[in-house]
LODREN-33411 format. One record per residue (C-alpha): residue number from 1; residue in three letters; z, x, y. Coordinates in steps of 0.25 Angstrom, whole numbers. Each point is the difference from the previous one (the first is absolute). Layout:
% residues N
num,residuo,c3,c1,c2
NUM,ALA,Z,X,Y .
...
This chain:
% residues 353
num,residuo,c3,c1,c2
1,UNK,0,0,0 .
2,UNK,-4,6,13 .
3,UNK,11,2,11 .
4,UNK,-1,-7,12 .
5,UNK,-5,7,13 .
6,UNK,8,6,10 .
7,UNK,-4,-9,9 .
8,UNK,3,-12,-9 .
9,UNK,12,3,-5 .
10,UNK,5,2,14 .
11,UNK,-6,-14,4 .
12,UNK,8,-6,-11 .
13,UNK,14,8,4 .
14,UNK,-2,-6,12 .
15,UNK,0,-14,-6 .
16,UNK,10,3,-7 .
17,UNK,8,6,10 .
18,UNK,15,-4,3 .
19,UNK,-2,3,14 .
20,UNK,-11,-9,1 .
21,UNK,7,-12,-4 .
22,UNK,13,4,9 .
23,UNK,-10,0,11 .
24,UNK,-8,-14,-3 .
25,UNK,14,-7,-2 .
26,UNK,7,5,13 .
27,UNK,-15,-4,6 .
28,UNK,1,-15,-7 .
29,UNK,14,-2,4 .
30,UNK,-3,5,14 .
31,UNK,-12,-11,2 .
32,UNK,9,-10,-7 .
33,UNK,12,1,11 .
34,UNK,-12,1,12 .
35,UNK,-6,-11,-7 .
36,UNK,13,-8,-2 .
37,UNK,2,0,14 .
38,UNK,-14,-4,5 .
39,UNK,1,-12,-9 .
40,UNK,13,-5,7 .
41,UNK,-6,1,14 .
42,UNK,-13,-8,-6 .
43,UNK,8,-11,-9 .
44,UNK,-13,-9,3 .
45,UNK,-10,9,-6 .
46,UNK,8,3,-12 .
47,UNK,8,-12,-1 .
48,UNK,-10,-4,-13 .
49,UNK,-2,12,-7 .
50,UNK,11,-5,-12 .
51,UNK,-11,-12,-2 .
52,UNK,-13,4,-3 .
53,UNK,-3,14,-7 .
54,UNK,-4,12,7 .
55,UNK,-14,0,1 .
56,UNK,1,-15,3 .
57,UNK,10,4,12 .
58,UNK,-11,9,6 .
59,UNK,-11,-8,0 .
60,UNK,6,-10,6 .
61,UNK,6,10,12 .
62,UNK,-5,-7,13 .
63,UNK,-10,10,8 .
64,UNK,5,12,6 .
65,UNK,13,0,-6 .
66,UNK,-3,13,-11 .
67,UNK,6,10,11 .
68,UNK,13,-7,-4 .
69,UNK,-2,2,-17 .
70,UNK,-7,13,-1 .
71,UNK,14,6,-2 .
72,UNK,-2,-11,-13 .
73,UNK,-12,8,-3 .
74,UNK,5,14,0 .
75,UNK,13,-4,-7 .
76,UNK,-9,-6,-11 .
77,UNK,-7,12,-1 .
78,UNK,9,10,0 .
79,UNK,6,-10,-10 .
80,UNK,-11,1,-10 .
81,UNK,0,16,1 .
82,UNK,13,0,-2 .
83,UNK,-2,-7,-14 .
84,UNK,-11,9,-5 .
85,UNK,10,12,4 .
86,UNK,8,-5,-9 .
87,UNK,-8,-5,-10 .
88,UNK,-6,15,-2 .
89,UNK,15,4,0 .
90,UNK,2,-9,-12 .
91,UNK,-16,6,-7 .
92,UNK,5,14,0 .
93,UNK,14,-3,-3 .
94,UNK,-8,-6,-12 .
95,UNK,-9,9,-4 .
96,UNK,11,9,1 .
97,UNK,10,-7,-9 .
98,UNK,5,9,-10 .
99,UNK,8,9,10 .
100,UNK,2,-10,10 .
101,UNK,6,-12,-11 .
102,UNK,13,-1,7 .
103,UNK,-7,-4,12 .
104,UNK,-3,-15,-6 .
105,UNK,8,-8,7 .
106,UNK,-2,7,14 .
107,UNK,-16,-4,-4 .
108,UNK,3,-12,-5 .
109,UNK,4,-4,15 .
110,UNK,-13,7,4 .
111,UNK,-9,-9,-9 .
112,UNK,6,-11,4 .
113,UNK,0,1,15 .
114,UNK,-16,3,-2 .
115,UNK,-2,-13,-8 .
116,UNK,9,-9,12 .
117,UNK,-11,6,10 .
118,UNK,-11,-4,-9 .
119,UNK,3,-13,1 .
120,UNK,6,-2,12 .
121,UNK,-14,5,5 .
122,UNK,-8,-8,-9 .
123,UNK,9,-13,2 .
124,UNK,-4,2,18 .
125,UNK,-12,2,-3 .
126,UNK,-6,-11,-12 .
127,UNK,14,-8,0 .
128,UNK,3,-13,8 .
129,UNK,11,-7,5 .
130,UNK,6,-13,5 .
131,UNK,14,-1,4 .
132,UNK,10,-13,2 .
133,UNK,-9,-9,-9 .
134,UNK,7,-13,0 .
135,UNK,1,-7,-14 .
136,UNK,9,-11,-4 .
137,UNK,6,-3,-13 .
138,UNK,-10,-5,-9 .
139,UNK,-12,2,9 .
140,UNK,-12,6,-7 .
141,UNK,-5,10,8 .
142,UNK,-14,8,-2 .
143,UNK,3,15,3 .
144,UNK,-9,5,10 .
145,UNK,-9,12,-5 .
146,UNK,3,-4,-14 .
147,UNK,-11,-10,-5 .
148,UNK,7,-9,-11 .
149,UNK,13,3,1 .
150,UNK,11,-8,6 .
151,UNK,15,1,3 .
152,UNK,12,-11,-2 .
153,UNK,14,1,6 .
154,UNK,9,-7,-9 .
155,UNK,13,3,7 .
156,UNK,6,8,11 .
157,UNK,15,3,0 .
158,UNK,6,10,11 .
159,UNK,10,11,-4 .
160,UNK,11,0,12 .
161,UNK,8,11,3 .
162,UNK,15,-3,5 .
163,UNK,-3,-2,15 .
164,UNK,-9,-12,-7 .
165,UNK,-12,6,3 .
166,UNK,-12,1,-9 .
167,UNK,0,16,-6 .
168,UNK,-12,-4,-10 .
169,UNK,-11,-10,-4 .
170,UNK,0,-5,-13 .
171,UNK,-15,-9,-4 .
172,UNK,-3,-4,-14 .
173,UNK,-16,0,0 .
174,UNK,-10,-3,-9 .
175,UNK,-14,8,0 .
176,UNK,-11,-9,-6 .
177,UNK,-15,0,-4 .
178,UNK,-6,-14,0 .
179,UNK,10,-6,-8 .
180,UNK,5,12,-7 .
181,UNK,11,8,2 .
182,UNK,-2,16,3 .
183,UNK,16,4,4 .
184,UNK,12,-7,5 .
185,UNK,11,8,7 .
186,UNK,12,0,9 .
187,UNK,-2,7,13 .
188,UNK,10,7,10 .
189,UNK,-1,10,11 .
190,UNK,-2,12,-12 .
191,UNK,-6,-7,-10 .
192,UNK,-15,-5,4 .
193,UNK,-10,-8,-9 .
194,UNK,-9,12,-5 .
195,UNK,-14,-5,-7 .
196,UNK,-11,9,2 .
197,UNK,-2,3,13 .
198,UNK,8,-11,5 .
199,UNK,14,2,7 .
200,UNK,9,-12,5 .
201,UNK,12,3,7 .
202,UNK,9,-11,5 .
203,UNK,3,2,14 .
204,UNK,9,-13,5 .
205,UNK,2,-14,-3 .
206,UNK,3,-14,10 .
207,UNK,-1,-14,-1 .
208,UNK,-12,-8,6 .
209,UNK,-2,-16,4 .
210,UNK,-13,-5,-11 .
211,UNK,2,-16,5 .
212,UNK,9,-10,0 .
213,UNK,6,-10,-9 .
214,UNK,-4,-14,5 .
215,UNK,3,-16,-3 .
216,UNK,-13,-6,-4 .
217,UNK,0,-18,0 .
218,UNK,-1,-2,-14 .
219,UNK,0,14,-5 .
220,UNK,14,5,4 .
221,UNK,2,16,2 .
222,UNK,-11,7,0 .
223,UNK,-4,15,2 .
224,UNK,-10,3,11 .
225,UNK,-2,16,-2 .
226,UNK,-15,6,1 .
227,UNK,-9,-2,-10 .
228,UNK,7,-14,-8 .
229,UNK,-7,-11,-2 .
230,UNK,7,-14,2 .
231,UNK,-7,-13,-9 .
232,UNK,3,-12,9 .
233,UNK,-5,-12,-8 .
234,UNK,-13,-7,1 .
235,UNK,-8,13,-1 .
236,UNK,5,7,12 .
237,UNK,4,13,1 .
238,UNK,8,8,10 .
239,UNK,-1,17,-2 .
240,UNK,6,9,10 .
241,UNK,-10,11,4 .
242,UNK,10,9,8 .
243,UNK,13,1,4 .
244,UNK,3,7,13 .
245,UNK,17,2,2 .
246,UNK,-3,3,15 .
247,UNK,-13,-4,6 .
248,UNK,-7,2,14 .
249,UNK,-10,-10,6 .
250,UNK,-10,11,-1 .
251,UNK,-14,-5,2 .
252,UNK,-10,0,-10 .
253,UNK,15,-5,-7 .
254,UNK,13,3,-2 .
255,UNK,3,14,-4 .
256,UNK,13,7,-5 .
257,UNK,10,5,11 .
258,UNK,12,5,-9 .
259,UNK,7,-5,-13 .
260,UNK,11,-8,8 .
261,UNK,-1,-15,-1 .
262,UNK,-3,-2,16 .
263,UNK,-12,-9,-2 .
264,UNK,-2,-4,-16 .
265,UNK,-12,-4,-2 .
266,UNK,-8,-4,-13 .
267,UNK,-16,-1,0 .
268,UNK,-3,-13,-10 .
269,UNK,-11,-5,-8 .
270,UNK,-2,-15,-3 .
271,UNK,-10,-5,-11 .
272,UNK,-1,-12,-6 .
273,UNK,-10,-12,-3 .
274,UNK,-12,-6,10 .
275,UNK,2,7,13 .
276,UNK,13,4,-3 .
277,UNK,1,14,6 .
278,UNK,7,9,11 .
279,UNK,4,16,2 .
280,UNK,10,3,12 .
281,UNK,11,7,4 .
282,UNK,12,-7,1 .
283,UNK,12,7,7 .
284,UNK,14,-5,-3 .
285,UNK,5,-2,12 .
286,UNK,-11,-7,7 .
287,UNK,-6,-14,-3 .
288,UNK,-4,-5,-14 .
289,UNK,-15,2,-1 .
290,UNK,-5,-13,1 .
291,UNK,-12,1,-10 .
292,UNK,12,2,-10 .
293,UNK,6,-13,4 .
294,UNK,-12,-7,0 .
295,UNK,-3,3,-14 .
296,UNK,15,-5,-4 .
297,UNK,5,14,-2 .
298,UNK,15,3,6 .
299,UNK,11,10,-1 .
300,UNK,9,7,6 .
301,UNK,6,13,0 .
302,UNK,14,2,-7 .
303,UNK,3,14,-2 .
304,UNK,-7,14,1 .
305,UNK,-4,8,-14 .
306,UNK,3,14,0 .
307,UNK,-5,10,-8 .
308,UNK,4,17,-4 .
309,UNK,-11,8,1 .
310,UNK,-1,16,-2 .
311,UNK,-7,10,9 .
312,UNK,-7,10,-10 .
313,UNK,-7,13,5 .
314,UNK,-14,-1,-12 .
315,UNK,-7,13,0 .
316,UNK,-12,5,-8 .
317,UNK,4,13,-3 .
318,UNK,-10,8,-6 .
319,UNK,9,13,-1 .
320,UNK,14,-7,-4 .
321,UNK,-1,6,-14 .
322,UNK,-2,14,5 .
323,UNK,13,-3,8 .
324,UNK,7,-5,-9 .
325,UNK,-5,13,-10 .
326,UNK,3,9,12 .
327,UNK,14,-7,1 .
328,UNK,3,2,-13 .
329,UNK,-2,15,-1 .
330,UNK,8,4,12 .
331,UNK,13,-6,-5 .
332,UNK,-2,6,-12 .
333,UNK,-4,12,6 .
334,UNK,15,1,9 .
335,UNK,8,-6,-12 .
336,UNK,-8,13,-8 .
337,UNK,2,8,10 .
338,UNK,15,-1,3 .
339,UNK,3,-1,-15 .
340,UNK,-8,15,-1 .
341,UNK,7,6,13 .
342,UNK,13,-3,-5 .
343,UNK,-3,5,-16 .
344,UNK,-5,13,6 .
345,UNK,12,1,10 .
346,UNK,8,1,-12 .
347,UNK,-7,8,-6 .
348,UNK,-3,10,13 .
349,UNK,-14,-2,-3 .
350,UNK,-8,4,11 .
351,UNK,-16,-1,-4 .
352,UNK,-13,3,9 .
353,UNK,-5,-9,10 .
């Protein structure tokens, strides 16, 4: 086998130089405190960066704001040679193995901090994300990015600390195919749904007006919450279309303000025989619509229906598994690695670096 140049082999001392990765760190964490400091005197520019993934983020940067991100750039990568100065650290620590054995947890850590930046660059780059998704329990929901697949909550149940506060999330969820059934999980704060590239983290929790009970001549109680349909005899049905907690007269229609019950309002659909037919908002606290009454229909609302829902960050991840690899080998790598110092400590075992 023929040796490597001169010129070659002092190329690749350079990559795998302790010095080098001294310098890039101290570099890194350099633009990160810089870069720390510009993002709190811009929070508008960076307020969204947690919600879409990187590459997303700069795309969508308004015009003539990249002065304010090329520390992002640099950091990035600086970033990246960082991780090749270490992964050819962890090549000739390999190909040097024989002598250098008692090394393996220190490499170990190296492997796996190359692995955390290989998929945390190909995660910003290929990956996508959307934060706060709103599902209630038993809602069927169609995962964006993931054609086919949809996500149930089942239950949400807080975990409060002593001051009553909530400490962690927990959601039961169901991950389903059509009709069949691909994983079924418990989430909290450290414990996401993982299935292929898809991450769910649950991120908060609430409860939301959906509608109101109502007294219906003839029918009794009835639930008016979006999307139920109502039989009321003779052919005639009464479906809600929408239901807004808090609605603005907004032209072309009313549109949402905010979740609190201001100005209820429920966009109804009335079908029945002959000319039988009516679609109109009807807001609670104004006047009965008087096609409703014309057509015999009549209620009045009783008592608002709550429903929990959970906040869930849903990420396509394409990288997750290399994380989760890289993870992985760097606590084994420390737990090897403080077993080994202290075996050669007792022993007064000092190898070569």
């Amino acid at each position: 086998m023929p040796k490597p140049s001169s010129l070659g082999a002092k190329i690749w001392s350079v990559c795998c130089s302790l010095n080098l990765a001294i310098s890039l760190a101290s570099l890194i964490t350099l633009l990160t405190i810089y870069g720390s400091l510009r993002m709190h005197a811009n929070p508008g520019l960076f307020a969204d960066l947690d919600r879409y993934s990187l590459r997303t983020w700069f795309l969508q940067l308004p015009g003539g704001q990249l002065d304010q991100v090329r520390w992002m750039l640099a950091a990035g990568f600086l970033l990246l040679l960082f991780g090749l100065n270490t992964l050819c650290c962890f090549i000739d620590w390999a190909l040097r193995i024989r002598s250098r054995w008692r090394k393996t947890g220190e490499y170990l850590t190296h492997l796996g901090f190359v692995l955390i930046v290989i998929a945390f660059t190909w995660g910003s780059y290929a990956g996508s994300r959307h934060s706060e998704v709103r599902l209630f329990l038993n809602e069927r929901y169609s995962l964006p990015g993931f054609e086919g697949l949809d996500l149930i909550v089942d239950a949400v149940e807080p975990v409060m600390n002593r001051q009553d506060r909530p400490q962690d999330i927990l959601n039961r969820v169901r991950l389903l195919q059509g009709e069949r059934l691909l994983a079924a999980e418990q989430l909290s704060f450290n414990h996401p749904l993982l299935y292929g590239d898809l991450v769910v983290v649950p991120v908060s929790f609430g409860r939301e007006i959906k509608g109101y009970d109502c007294f219906m001549p003839g029918l009794g109680n009835v639930r008016l919450t979006q999307g139920q349909t109502l039989s009321l005899g003779g052919g005639k049905t009464l479906r809600v279309l929408e239901f807004l907690a808090d609605a603005g007269n907004l032209r072309p229609g009313p549109g949402p303000r905010d979740d609190r019950s201001q100005n209820p309002a429920l966009l109804l659909d009335l079908q029945g025989p002959g000319r039988v037919g009516w679609r109109g908002w009807y807001f609670l606290r104004g006047q009965f619509p008087y096609q409703l009454l014309a057509n015999g229909v009549r209620f009045w609302p009783v008592n608002p229906v709550f429903g929990s829902f959970s906040l869930l960050t849903i990420n396509h991840d394409p990288g997750v598994r290399f994380a989760l690899a890289g993870g992985v080998a760097m606590l084994a790598g420390t737990l090897l690695a403080m077993v080994s110092f202290y075996r050669k400590r007792r022993s007064n075992d000092r190898p070569e670096i």
